[in-house]
N, C-alpha and C positions, 0 to 999 in steps of 0.2 A: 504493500500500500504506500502509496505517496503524498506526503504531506507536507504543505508549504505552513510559513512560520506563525500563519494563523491560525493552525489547527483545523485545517477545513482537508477534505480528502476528495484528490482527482479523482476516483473512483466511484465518490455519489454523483459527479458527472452522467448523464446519460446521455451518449448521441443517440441521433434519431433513426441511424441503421440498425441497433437493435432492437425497435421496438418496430421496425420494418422487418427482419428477420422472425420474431416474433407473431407476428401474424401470418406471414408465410407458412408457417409451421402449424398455426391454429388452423390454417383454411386446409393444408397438405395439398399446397401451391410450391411449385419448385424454383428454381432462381430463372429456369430457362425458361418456362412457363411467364414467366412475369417479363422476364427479357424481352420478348414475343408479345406479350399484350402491350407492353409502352414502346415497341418502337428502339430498345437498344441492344446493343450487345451483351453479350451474358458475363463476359468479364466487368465491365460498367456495375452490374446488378450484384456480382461479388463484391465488390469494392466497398460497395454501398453497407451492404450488412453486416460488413468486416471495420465497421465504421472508417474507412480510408477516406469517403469522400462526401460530400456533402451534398442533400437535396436541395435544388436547385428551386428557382419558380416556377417554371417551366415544367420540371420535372414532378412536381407536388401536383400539374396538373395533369401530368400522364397517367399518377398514381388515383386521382381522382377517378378517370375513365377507367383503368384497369381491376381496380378494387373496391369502389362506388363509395371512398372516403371521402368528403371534402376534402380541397386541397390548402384550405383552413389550416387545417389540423395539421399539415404537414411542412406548412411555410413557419406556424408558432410552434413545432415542435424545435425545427432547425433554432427560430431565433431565441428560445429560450437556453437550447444548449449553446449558442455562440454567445447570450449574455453570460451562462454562468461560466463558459470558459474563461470567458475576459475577465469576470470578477475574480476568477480563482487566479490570471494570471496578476489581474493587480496587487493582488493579494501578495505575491512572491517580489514583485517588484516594487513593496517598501522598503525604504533606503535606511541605512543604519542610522545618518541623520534624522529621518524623519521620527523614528523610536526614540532619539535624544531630547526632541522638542517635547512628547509627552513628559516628560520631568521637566521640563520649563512652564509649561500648561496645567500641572497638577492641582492648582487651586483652582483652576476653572473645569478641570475634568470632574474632579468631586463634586462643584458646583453643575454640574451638563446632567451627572449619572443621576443627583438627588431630585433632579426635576425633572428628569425623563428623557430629556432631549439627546443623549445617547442611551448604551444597555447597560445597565449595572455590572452585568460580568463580562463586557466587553474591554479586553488589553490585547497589546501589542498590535500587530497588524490591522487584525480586526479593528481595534480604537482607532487606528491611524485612520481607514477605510472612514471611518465613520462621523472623522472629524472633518475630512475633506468633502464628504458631501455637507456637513452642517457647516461648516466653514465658505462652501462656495470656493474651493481652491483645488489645483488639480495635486500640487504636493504643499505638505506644513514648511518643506524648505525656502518656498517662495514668498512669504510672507515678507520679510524683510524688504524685498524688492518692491513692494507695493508702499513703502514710506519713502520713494524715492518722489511722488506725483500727489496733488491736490491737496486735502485739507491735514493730510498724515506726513506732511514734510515738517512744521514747525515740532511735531516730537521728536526727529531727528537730533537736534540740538538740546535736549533735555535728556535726564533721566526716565528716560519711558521704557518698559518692555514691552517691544512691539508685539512679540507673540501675544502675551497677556491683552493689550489693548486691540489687537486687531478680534479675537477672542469676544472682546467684554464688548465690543459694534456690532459683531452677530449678533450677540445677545439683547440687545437693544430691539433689533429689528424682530426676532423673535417671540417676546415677550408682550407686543402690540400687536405683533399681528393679527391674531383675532377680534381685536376690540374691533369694531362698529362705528363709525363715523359718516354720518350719511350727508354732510355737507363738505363745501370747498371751505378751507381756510377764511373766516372772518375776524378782519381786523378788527372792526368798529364791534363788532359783537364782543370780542375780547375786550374791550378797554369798556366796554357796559360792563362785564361780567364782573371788572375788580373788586368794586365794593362786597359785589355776593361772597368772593372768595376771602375777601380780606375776616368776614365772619369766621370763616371759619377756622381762624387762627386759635378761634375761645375753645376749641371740639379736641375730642380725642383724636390720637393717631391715625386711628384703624375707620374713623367718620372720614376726616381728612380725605385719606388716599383715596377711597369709593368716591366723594363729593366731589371730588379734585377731576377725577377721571370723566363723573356724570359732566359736570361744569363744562369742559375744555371740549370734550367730545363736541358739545353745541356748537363749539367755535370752530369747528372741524381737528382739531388735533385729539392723536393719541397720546396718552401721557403714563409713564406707571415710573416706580421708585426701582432700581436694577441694585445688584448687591456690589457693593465698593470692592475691587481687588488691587494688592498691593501689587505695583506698577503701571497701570492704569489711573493717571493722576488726571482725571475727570471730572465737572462738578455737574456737568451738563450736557448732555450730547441732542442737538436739534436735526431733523431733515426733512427734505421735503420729498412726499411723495407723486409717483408720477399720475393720480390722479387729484394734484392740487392741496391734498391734506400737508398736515405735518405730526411729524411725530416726537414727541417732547420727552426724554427718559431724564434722570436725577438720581445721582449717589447721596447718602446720606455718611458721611465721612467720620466728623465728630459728633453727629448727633445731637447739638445742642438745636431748639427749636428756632432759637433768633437767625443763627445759621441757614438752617431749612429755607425760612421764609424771604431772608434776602437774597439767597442764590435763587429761590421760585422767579419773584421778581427780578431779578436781572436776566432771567432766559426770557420771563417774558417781557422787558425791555428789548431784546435782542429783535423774538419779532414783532413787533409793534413799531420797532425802529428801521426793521425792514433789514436786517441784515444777515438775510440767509438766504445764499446763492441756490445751492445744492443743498451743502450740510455744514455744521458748525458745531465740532469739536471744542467744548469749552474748557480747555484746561485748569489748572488750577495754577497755573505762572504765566494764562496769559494774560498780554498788557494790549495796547494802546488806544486809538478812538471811541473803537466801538464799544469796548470793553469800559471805558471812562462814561462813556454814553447811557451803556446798561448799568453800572453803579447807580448814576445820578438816577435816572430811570426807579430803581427798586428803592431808593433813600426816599424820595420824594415820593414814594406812592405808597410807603409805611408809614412814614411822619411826615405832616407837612413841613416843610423848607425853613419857612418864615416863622412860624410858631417855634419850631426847634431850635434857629439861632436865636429867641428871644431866651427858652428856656435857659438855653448854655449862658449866657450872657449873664441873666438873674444869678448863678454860682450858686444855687441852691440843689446840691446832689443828695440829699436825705433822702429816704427812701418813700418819706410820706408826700414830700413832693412830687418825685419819681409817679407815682401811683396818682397823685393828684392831675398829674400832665397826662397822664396813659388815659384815664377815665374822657379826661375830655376829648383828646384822640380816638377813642374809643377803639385802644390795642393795650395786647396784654402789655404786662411789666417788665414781661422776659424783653420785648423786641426794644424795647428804651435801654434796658441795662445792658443789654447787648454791645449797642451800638457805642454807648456810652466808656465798654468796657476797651472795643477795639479803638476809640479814639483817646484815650489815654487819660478819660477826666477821671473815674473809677478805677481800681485796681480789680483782674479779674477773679482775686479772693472776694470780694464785695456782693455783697447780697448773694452770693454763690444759690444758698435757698431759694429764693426765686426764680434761679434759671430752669428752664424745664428741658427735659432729654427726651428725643422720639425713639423707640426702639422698634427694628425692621424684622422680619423673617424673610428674606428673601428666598 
């Protein structure tokens, strides 16, 4: 028996001459006899059940006429045995490299296997097989080569691992795809929605995400929360689909909620501001316009502008005022002390108690 390094055996192979020899035998139809009804030579019809050679179209329809099978059955029997050759030979021609990338990918294969999107007892070859079709890549060796072109060049210059992030963009697209969005992208329907969503900053977690999804769906985006993986320094990953939607995924990193809500708004600063070609990889180092654009964007659409440089200016960081200003804005405490903490006027030991943490199950 022969067996390539996926533990799969050429031998559960069946070509389609035995199961043509087979009937033969069942009718006590001879090779010549069949020779003679299709029109070949009798060596040809040896070949055939001696699996040497392979049924033809042509020939599937001689066999039609000679033994009143459809010739159906005899063109899908050839291409099932030519698919599963090719699978068994892909199978042999996984690269020792490509076996090396699954220990690069291990925190995202645990992640594929607990969610189903591979087989649990799927390794080595078979894994590799099964990551290139979920991957959309013909080998895991060529990944690298794909951050050579479009929004996957600025990780080049950072600490990224690209297996892991090219990895954690399938999963993006995965993870939406089934949601249901039955209109195009609306802007203006987005920027009504704010106030509804800003509500829901008062709600639990697990309200949030469902509300967040119902909400945005309206707007035409897909949106869900994707599990953070170390190298994959991600805060945001936006795109557009090719019928007009978008689809909006978000890590949850540190968990703190002020966190959550300012990166929410800064993706959707992003499109509202209109700056999404194709797709827009939101790192977590990256800088300039637009990125400055979507800050101001999410600041101003938590607290208003003018009321918050009045508060700063008063010098009153007590907690009872903290909470006096949040009521009248009508957001929690957490998204003031937050802000408060990253800009330096609070220390981030400071009211620590009122920061709230989201925790995910991804």
């Amino acid at each position: 028996m022969v067996k390539n390094t996926g533990g799969l055996s050429r031998d559960f192979i069946i070509h389609p001459g035995e199961t043509l020899k087979e009937i033969l035998e069942d009718r006590g139809m001879s090779q010549r006899e069949l020779a003679i009804r299709t029109g070949v030579k009798e060596p040809f019809i040896s070949s055939l059940v001696n699996c040497q050679k392979d049924i033809s179209v042509s020939f599937a329809k001689k066999l039609e006429y000679a033994l009143g099978i459809d010739a159906s059955f005899w063109i899908n029997l050839q291409a099932n045995y030519d698919k599963e050759l090719a699978d068994f030979e892909e199978y042999d021609n996984v690269t020792e490299e490509e076996l090396a990338i699954l220990k690069k990918l291990n925190s995202i294969i645990k992640y594929l296997k607990k969610t189903g999107f591979v087989e649990k007892e799927a390794r080595g070859s078979i894994l590799v097989i099964q990551l290139r079709k979920l991957l959309n890549i013909s080998s895991l060796s060529d990944i690298p080569d794909i951050y050579q072109v479009g929004a996957y060049r600025l990780a080049a210059a950072y600490d990224v691992d690209h297996y892991i992030l090219f990895a954690w963009l399938r999963i993006c697209d995965l993870v939406v795809k089934n949601q249901l969005v039955e209109r195009e992208l609306d802007v203006e329907k987005l920027k009504d929605m704010i106030p509804e969503i800003k509500r829901l900053m008062f709600e639990n977690f697990t309200e949030i995400q469902s509300r967040l999804k119902s909400y945005l769906a309206e707007c035409g985006i897909r949106f869900s929360i994707v599990k953070h993986f170390t190298g994959a320094p991600v805060q945001g990953f936006i795109k557009k689909n090719d019928d007009e939607t978008l689809n909006l995924l978000m890590t949850i990193r540190q968990k703190f909620a002020d966190i959550f809500w300012f990166t929410f708004f800064h993706e959707v600063g992003h499109i509202i501001n209109g700056d999404i070609e194709d797709k827009l990889i939101d790192y977590d180092f990256a800088q300039g316009e637009a990125e400055d654009r979507a800050n101001g964007f999410a600041a101003s659409t938590l607290i208003d502008a003018d009321e918050y440089e009045d508060f700063i200016n008063k010098g009153d960081f007590s907690l009872s005022s903290i909470k006096e200003f949040c009521k009248k804005q009508n957001i929690p405490t957490f998204i003031l002390i937050g802000r408060l903490q990253k800009e330096g006027f609070i220390s981030y030991s400071q009211y620590a108690g009122e920061k709230v943490k989201y925790e995910i199950e991804c």
